[in-house]
C-alpha positions as CSV (number, residue, x, y, z in Angstrom):
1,X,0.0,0.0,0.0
2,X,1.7,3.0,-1.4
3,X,1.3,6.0,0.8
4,X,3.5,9.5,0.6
5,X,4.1,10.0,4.3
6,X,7.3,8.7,6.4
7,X,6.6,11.5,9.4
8,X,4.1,10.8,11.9
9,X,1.0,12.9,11.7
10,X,0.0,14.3,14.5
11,X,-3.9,16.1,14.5
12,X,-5.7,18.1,17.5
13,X,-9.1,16.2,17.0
14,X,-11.6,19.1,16.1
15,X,-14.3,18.0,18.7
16,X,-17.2,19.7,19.8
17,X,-18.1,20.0,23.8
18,X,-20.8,16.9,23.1
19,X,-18.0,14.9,21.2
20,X,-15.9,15.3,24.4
21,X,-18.7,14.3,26.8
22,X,-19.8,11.2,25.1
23,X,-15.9,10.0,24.4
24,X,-14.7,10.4,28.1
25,X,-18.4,9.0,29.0
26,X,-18.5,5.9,26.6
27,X,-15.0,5.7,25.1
28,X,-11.3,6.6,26.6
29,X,-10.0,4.0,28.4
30,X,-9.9,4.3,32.3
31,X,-7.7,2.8,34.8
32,X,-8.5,0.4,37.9
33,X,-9.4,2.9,40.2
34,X,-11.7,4.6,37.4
35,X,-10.2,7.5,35.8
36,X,-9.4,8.2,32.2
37,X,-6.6,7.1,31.1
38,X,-6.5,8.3,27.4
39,X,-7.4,11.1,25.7
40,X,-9.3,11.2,22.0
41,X,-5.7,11.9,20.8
42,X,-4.5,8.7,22.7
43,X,-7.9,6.6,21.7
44,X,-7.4,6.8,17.6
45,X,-3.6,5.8,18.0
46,X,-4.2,3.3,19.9
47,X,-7.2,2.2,17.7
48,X,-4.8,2.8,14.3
49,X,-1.7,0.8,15.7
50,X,-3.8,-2.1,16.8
51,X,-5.6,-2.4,12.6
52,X,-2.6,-1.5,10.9
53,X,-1.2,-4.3,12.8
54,X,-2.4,-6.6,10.7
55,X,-0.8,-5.4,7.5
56,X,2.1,-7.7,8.6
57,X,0.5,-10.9,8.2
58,X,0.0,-10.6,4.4
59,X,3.1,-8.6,3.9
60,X,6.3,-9.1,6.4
61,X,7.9,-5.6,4.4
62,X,4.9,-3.8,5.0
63,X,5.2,-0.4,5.9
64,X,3.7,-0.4,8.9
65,X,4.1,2.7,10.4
66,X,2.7,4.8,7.5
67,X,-0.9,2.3,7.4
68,X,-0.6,3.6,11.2
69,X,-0.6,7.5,9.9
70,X,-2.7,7.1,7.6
71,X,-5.7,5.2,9.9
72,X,-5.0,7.6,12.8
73,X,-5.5,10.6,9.8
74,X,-8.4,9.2,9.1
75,X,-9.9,8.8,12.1
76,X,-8.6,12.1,13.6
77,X,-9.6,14.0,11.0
78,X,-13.3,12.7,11.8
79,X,-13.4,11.8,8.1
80,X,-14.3,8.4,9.1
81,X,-14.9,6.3,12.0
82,X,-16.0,2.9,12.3
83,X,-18.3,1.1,14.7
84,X,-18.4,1.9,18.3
85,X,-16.5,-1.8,19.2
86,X,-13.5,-0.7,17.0
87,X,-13.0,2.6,18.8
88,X,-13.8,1.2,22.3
89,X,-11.7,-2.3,21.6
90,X,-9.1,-2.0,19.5
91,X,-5.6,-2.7,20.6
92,X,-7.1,-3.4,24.3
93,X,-7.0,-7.4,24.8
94,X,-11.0,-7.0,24.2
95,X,-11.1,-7.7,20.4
96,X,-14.5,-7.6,18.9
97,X,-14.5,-5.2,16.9
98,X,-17.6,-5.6,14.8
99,X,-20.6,-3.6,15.1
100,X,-23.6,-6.2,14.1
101,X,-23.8,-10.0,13.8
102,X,-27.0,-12.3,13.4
103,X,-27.7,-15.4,15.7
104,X,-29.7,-18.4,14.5
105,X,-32.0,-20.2,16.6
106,X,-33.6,-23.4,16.4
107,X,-36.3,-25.3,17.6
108,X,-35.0,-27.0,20.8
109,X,-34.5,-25.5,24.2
110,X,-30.7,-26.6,23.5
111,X,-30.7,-24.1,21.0
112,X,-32.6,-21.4,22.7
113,X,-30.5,-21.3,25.1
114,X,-27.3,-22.0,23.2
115,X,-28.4,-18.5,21.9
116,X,-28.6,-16.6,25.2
117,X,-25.4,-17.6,26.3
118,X,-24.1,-16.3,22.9
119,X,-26.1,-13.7,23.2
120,X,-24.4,-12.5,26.6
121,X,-21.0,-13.1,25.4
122,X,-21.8,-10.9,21.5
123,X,-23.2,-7.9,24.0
124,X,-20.2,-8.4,26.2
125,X,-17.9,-8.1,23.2
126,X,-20.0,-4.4,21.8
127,X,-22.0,-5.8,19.0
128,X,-25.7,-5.7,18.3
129,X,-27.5,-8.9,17.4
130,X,-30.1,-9.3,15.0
131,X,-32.3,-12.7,15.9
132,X,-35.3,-14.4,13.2
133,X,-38.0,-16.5,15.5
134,X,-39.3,-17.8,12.3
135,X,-38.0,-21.0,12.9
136,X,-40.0,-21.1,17.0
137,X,-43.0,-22.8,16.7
138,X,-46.5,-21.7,17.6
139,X,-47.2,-20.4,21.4
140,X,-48.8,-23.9,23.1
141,X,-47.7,-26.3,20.3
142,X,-47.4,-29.4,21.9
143,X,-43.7,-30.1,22.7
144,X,-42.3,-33.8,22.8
145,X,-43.7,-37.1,24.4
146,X,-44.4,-35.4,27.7
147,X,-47.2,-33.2,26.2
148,X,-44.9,-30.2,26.9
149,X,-45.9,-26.6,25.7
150,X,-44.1,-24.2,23.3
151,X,-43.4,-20.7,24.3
152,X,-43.5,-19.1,20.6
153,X,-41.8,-16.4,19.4
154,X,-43.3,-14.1,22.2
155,X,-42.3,-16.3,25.0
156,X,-38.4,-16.5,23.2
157,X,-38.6,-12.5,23.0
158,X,-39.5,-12.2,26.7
159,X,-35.9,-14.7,27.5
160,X,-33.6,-13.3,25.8
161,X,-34.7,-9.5,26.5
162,X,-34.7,-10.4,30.2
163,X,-30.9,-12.4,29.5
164,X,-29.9,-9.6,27.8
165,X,-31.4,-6.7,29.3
166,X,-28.6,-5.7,31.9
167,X,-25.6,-6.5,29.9
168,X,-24.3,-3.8,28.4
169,X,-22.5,-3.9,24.6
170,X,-18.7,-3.6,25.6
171,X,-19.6,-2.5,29.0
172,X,-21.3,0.8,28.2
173,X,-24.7,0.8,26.8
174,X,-27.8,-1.9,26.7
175,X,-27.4,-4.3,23.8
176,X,-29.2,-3.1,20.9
177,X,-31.1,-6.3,19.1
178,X,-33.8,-6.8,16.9
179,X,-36.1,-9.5,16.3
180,X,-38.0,-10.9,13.3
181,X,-40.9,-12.7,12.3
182,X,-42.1,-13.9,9.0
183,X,-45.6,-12.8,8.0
184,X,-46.9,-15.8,7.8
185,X,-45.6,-17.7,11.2
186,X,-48.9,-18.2,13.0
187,X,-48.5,-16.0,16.2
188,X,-47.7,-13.2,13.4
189,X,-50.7,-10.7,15.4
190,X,-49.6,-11.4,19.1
191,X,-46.1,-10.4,17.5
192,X,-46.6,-7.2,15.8
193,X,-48.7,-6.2,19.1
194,X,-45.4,-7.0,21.2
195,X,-44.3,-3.7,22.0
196,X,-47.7,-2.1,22.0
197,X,-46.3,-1.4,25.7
198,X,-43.1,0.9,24.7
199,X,-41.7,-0.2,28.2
200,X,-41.7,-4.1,27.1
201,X,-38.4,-5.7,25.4
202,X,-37.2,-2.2,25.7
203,X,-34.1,-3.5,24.5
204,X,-35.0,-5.0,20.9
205,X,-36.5,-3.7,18.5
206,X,-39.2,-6.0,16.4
207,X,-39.8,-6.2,12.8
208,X,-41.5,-7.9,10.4
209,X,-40.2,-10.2,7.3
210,X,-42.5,-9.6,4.2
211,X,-42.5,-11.4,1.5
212,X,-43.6,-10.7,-2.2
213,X,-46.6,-13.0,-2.1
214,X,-47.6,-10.9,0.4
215,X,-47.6,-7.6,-0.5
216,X,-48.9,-8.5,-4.2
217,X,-51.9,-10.1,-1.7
218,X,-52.4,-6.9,-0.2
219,X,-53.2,-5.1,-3.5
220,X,-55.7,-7.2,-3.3
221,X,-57.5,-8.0,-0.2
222,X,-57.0,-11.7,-0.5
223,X,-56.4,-13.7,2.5
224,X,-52.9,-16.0,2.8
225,X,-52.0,-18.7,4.3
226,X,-50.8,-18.7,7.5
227,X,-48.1,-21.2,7.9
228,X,-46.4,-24.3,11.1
229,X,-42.3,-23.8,10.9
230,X,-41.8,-27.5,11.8
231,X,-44.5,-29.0,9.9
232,X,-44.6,-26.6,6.7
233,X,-48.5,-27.4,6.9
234,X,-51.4,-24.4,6.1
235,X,-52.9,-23.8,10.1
236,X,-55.2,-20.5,9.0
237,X,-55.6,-17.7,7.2
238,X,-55.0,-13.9,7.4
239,X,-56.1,-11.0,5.3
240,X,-53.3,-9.6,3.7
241,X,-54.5,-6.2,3.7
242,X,-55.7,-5.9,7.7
243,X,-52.5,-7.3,9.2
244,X,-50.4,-4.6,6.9
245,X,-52.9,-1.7,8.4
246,X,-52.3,-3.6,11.5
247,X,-48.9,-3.1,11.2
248,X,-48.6,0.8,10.4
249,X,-51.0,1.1,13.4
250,X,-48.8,-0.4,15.8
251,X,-46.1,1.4,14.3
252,X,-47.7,4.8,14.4
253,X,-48.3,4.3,18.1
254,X,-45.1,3.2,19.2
255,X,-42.4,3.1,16.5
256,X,-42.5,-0.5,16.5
257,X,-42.8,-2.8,14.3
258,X,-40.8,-1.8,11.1
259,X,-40.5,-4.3,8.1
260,X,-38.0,-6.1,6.1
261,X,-39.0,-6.8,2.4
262,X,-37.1,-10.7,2.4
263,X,-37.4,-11.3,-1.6
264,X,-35.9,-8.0,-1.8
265,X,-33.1,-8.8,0.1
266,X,-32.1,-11.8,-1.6
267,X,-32.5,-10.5,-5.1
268,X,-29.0,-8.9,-3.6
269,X,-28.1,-11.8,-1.8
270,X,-23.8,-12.3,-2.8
271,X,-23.5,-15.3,-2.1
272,X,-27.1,-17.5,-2.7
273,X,-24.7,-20.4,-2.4
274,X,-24.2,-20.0,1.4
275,X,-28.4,-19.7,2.1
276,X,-30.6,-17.0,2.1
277,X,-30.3,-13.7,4.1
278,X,-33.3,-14.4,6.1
279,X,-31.4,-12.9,9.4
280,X,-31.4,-9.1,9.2
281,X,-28.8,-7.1,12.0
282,X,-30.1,-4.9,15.2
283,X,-30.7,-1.4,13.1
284,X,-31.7,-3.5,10.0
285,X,-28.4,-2.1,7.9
286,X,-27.2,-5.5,7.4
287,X,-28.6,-8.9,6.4
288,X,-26.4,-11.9,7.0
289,X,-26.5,-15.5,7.1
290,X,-26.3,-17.2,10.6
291,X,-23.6,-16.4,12.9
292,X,-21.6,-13.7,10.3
293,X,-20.7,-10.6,12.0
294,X,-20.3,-7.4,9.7
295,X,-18.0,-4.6,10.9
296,X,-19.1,-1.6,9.9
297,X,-17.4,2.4,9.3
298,X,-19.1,5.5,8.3
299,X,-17.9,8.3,6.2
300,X,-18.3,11.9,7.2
301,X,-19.2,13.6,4.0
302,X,-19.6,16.8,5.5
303,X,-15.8,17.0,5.8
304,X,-15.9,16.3,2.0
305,X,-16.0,19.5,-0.1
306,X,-14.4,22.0,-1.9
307,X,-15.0,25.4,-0.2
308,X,-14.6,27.9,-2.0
309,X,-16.5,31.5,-0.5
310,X,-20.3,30.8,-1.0
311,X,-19.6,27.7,-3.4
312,X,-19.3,24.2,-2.1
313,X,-19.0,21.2,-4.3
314,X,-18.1,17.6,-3.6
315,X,-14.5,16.7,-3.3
316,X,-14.3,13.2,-5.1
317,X,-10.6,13.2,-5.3
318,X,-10.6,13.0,-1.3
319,X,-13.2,11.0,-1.2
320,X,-11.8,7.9,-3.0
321,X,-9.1,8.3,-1.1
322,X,-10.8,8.1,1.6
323,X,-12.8,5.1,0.5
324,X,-9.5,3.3,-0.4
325,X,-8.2,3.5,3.3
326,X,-11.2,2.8,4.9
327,X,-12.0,0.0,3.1
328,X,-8.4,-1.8,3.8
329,X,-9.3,-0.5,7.3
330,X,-12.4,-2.1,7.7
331,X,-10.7,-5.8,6.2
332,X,-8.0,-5.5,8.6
333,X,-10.6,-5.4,11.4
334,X,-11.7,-8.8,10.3
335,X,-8.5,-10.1,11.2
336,X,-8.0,-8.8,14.5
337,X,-11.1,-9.6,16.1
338,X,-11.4,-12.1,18.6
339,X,-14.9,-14.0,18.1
340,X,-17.3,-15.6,20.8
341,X,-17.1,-18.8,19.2
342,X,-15.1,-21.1,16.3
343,X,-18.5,-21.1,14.3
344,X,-19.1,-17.0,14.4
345,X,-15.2,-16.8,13.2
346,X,-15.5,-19.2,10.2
347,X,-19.1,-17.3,9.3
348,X,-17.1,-14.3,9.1
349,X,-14.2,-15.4,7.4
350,X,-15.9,-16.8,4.9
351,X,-18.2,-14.1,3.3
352,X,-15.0,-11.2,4.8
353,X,-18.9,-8.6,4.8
354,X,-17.9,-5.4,5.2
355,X,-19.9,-2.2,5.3
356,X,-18.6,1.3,4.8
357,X,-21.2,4.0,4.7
358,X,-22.0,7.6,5.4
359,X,-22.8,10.1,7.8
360,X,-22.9,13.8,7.7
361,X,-25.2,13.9,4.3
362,X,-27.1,16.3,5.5
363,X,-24.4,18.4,6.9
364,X,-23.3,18.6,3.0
365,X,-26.9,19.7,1.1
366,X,-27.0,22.4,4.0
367,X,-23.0,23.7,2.9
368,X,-24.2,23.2,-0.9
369,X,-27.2,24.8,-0.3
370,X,-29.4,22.1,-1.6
371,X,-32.8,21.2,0.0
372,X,-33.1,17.8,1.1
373,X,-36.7,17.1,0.0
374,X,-35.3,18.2,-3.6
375,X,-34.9,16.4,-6.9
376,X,-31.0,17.7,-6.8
377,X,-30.7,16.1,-3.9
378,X,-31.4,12.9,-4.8
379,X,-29.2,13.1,-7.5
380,X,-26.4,13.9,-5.3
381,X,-26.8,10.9,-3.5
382,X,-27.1,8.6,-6.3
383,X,-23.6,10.5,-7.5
384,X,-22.0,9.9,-4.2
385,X,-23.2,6.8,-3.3
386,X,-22.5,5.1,-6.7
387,X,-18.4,6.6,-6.5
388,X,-18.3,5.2,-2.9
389,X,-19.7,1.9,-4.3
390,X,-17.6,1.6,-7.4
391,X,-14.7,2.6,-5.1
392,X,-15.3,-0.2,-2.4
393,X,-15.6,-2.4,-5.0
394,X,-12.4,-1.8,-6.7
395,X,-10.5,-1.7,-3.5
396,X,-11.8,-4.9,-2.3
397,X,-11.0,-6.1,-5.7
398,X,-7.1,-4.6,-5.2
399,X,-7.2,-6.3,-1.9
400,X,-8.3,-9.9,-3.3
401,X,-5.4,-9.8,-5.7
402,X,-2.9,-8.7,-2.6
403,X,-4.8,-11.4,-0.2
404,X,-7.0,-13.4,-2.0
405,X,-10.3,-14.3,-2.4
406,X,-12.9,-14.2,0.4
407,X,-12.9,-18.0,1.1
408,X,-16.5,-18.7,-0.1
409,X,-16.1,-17.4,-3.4
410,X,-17.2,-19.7,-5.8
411,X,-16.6,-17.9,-9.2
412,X,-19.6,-15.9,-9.5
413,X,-20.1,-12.3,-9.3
414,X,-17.2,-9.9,-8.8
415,X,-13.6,-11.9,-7.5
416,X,-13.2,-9.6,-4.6
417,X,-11.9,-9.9,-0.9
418,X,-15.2,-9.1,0.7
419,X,-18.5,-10.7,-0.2
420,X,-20.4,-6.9,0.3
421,X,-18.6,-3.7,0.8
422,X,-21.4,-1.3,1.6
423,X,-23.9,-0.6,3.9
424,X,-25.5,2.3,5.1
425,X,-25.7,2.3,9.0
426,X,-27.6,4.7,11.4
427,X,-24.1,6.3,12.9
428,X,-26.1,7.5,15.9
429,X,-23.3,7.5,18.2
430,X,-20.3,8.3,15.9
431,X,-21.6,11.2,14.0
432,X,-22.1,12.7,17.4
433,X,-18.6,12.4,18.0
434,X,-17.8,13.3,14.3
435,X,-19.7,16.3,15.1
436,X,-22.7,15.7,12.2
437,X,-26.2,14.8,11.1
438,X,-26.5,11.0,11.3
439,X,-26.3,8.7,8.3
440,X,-28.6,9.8,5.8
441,X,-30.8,11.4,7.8
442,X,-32.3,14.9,7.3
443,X,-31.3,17.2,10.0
444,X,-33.5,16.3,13.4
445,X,-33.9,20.3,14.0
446,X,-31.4,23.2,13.7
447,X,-31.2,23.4,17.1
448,X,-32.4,20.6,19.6
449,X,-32.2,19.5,23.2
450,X,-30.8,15.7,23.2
451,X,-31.4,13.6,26.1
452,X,-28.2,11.4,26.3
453,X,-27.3,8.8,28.9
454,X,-30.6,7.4,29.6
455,X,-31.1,10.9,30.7
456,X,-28.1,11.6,32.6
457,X,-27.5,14.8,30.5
458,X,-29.1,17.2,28.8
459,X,-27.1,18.2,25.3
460,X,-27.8,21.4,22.9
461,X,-27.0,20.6,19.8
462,X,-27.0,23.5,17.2
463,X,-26.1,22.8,13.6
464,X,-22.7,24.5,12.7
465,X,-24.2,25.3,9.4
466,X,-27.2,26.7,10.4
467,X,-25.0,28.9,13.2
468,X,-22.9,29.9,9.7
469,X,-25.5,31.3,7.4
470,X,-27.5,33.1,9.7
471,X,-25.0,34.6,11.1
472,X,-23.8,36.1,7.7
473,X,-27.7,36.9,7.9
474,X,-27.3,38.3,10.6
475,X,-30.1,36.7,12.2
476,X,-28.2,34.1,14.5
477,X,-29.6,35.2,18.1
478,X,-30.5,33.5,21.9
479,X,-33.6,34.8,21.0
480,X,-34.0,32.3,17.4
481,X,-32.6,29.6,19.0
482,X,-34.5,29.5,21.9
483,X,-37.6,29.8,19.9
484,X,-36.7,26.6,17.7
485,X,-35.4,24.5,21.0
486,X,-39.2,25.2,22.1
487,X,-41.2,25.1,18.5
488,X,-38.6,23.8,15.9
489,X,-40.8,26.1,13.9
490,X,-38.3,28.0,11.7
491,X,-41.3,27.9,8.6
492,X,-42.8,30.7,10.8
493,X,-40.1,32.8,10.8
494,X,-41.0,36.1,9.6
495,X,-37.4,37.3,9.9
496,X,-36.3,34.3,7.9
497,X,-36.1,34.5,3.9
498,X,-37.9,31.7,1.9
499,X,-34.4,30.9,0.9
500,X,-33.0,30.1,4.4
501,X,-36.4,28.2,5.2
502,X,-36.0,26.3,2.2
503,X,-33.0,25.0,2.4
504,X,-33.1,24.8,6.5
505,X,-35.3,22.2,7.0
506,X,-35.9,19.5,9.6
507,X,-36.9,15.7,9.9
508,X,-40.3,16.6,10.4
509,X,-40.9,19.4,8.1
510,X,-39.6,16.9,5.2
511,X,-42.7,15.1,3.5
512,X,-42.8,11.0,4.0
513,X,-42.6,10.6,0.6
514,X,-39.3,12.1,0.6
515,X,-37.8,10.3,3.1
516,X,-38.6,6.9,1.6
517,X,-37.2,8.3,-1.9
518,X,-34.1,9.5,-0.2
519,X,-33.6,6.1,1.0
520,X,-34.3,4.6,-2.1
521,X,-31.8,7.0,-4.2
522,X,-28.9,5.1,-1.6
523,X,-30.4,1.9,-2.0
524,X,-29.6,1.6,-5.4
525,X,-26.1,1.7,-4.9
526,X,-25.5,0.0,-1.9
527,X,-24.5,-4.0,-1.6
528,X,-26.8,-4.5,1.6
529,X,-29.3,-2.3,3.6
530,X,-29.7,1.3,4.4
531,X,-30.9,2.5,7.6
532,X,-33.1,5.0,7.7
533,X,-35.9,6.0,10.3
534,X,-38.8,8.1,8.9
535,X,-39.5,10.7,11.2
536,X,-42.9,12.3,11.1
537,X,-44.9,15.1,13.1
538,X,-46.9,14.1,15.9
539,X,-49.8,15.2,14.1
540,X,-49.5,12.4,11.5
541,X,-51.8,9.5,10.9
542,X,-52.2,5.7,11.0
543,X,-52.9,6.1,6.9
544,X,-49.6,8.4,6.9
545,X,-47.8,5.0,7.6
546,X,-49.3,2.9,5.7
547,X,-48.9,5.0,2.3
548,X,-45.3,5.2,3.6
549,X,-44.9,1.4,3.9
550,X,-46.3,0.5,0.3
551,X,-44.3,3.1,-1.3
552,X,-41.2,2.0,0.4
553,X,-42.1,-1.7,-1.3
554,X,-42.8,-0.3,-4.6
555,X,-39.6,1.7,-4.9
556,X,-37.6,-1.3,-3.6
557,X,-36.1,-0.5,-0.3
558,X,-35.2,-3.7,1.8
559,X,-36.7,-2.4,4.8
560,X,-38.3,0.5,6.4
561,X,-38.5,2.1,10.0
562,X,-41.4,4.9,10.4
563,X,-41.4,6.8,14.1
564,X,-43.9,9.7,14.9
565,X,-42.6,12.2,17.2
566,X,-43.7,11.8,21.1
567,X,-44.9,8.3,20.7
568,X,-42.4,7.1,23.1
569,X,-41.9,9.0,26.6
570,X,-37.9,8.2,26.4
571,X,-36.7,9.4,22.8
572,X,-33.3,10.9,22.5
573,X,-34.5,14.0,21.2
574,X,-36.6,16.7,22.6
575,X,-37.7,20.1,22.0
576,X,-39.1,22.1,24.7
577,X,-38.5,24.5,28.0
578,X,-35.4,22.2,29.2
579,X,-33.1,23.8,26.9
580,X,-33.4,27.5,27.8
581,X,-30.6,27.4,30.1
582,X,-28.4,25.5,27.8
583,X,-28.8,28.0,25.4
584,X,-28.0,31.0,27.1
585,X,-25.2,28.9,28.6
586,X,-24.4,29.0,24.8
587,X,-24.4,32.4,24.1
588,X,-23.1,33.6,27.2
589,X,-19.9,31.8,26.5
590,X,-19.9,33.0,22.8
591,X,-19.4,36.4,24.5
592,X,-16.7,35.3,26.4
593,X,-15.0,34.0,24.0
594,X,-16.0,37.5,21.9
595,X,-14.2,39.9,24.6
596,X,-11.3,37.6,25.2
């Protein structure tokens, strides 16, 4: 790997006060008594020396010092960061690094709980777990020769969440999971009514495998057949229509369940030889096959233009650069993690699933003064996205001729090193450190109280874009961002030009229809999923979902989230009378800093 640097590079990470809190919170290493140990500085060397490490087993002359450079550059730099176990694990003796996996599980209580002990030990490691119940059968089957009952999907949900609920993924946050059902397993209504209680499983998050026979039903109205995992036989029927207007009424109320479109996902499926991706990962980003992990990294494209006065335009040149490393980043990660188990290595080694993304998009429409519910904006995402697909690919492809093949290869599709290169992950943590709007997301608000750490603090969070152009409006005041940390109504403005308001808009001011094509512009180029939650107004209705969830099926997205503002009591972001003292905080020590 040819890089132009023999010097050590040495960066002052540019992080905001938020960035800080959640790094010494959730991030820098501490010592036995408790205190930090590291700073950021001190985390992404350590993180870079510990990947770059790995250069040496393909290539004893390898330069490793300058693969160290050039990881800590781009980590440092925030131009890219990957999954929270890389940062937190890395080059400590704890070595999972990846940030998703999927367990199977099987009809037997062996298996069950087979799967909670793997379970515990996934969270332990940092990753998120993505679980299918399709395979459980029916809540009181009969069970074996001693006229035993079956727990169903609903009763395995309750286990695991209760196994999993108090450890925390690498020791500093709940595991995230999710859990998937087909459409047609016969408890299907007790599941999508799971989480009618917000409060219950509060640590997974349920979902709902679609199929194509089903959705062509709902056109329709017909009724389908409802059908036993272990016996393959017909035990009912459902109307296709009411349990899909079942679905975007539980969804409305709570934010759970979303769907996952399965004949979608295994149109893409890379390797159909292996089985089908019927196991998705805990934000939906990912489908895998049983036991793979997939370690993920995130680009920050707001840290990817040309500025030049007023005009911004995308810096490609950078870019694949960035790509480039990244990629080789994210394959050397695969390496050095240490896996719960012989069988989760070998499921990883053989596919070698990576999935570099993005964050920070909307942090670049608001610099190129784009709207985000905009035919232009589509069209830069399809442009980005396709150059940081075609880029992956030819990287991995570099890589497969420097290390070879990823082992289960069988000469179809592209000869590359890794069986899927991209994925588009929710970044919720890491952009916050990176100091940017998350994944693909529209921005939440332009300025916005978020509740982080269960609650523990209280974070304003002010877009550094929006804080640029009004000031050179001149309209930047305590007074306007107050106003939006209580209303988030910026449309209402009268000191605000139709310009500003136009391009300056939130993840509730943009239409649903433009969230799902948004996602679908990315899905086009991207080997696996994109994550994407569809944010609407509290005002929105039941048939505001629904229309959401059959668009997103016939614009062929592999899945789809939908959450309505204030239809859970713990989101992570508010608006309201909490922030007033954070914002004249704010602005108080914008003054200092002023007569310093």
């Amino acid at each position: 790997m040819a890089i132009n640097t023999t010097v050590p590079i040495v960066f002052e990470p540019r992080l905001t006060s938020n960035s800080k809190l959640v790094l010494e919170k959730r991030y820098l290493r501490r010592n036995e008594i408790g205190e930090i140990s590291e700073n950021p500085d001190d985390m992404f060397r350590r993180v870079a020396k510990a990947v770059a490490s790995i250069e040496c087993k393909y290539d004893r002359q390898a330069d490793v010092e300058a693969v160290i450079d050039d990881f800590y550059r781009l980590m440092a730099s925030l131009e890219f960061l990957p999954n929270s176990p890389t940062l937190l694990n890395a080059g400590t003796g704890h070595g999972q690094l990846a940030g998703t996996m999927v367990l199977p599980i099987q009809d037997t209580l062996e298996s069950v709980f087979d799967t909670v002990k793997y379970a515990a030990l996934v969270h332990k490691g940092g990753s998120g777990i993505g679980f299918n119940f399709s395979s459980i059968r029916p809540r009181s089957d009969s069970v074996g020769d001693r006229q035993g009952v079956a727990f169903g999907p609903l009763g395995l949900l309750d286990i695991l969440s209760r196994a999993t609920l108090n450890i925390r993924q690498g020791g500093i946050r709940r595991g995230c999971n999710s859990a998937m059902l087909r459409v047609d397993h016969p408890d299907i209504m007790e599941f999508i009514q799971a989480k009618q209680d917000p409060s219950t499983f509060a640590n997974f998050f349920t979902c709902i495998g679609l199929t194509d026979d089903f959705m062509e039903r709902v056109k329709t109205e017909e009724n389908y057949p409802l059908v036993h995992p272990v016996s393959g036989r017909t035990v009912g029927l459902l109307n296709a229509g009411f349990v899909l207007k079942k679905i975007a009424d539980l969804s409305w109320k709570t934010g759970d369940p979303g769907v996952i479109f399965l004949d979608r996902v295994n149109r893409d499926n890379p390797t159909p030889q292996h089985g089908d991706l019927d196991h998705v990962s805990g934000c939906g980003e990912q489908p895998l096959l049983p036991n793979e992990f997939c370690h993920l990294g995130s680009i920050n494209l707001s840290r990817m233009l040309f500025i030049d006065g007023d005009r911004a335009e995308i810096d490609f040149d950078k870019l694949g650069k960035v790509v480039r490393s990244a990629i080789r980043f994210l394959d050397n990660c695969i390496d050095l993690t240490r896996y719960p188990s012989p069988v989760m290595e070998r499921a990883t080694l053989r596919t070698r699933k990576v999935g570099l993304g993005i964050m920070g998009f909307a942090d670049l429409l608001l610099q190129m003064r784009i709207p985000y519910d905009s035919t232009k904006a589509l069209d830069v995402a399809r442009r980005v996205m396709k150059y940081i697909n075609r880029e992956a690919h030819e990287t991995s492809r570099e890589l497969a001729l420097e290390r070879g093949l990823y082992p289960g290869y069988n000469d179809t599709g592209e000869p590359m090193r890794n069986a899927t290169c991209t994925t588009i992950a929710p970044t919720g943590t890491i952009s916050l450190i990176a100091g940017c709007t998350s994944g693909i997301e529209p921005a939440f608000a332009m300025a916005f109280i978020r509740n982080a750490f269960h609650g523990e603090h209280h974070l304003l969070d002010i877009n550094p874009h929006f804080k640029d152009a009004f000031e050179q409006a001149g309209i930047f005041s305590c007074q306007l961002v107050q106003r939006l940390v209580h209303n988030n109504d910026l449309p209402l403005m009268p000191e605000v030009s139709e310009d500003l308001k136009g391009v300056f808009i939130n993840a509730h001011t943009v239409s649903p229809e433009w969230h799902v094509r948004m996602q679908a512009a990315f899905q086009e180029h991207t080997d696996s999923a994109v994550s994407k939650t569809v944010n609407l107004p509290q005002h929105a209705s039941q048939q505001d979902v629904l229309d959401i969830l059959h668009l997103a099926y016939r614009l062929g997205l592999k899945g789809i989230t939908v959450y309505r503002d204030c239809s859970r009591s713990n989101q992570p972001f508010c608006n309201g009378s909490v922030g007033d003292e954070l914002v004249s905080g704010y602005f108080n020590s914008l003054r200092r800093i002023d007569h310093a």
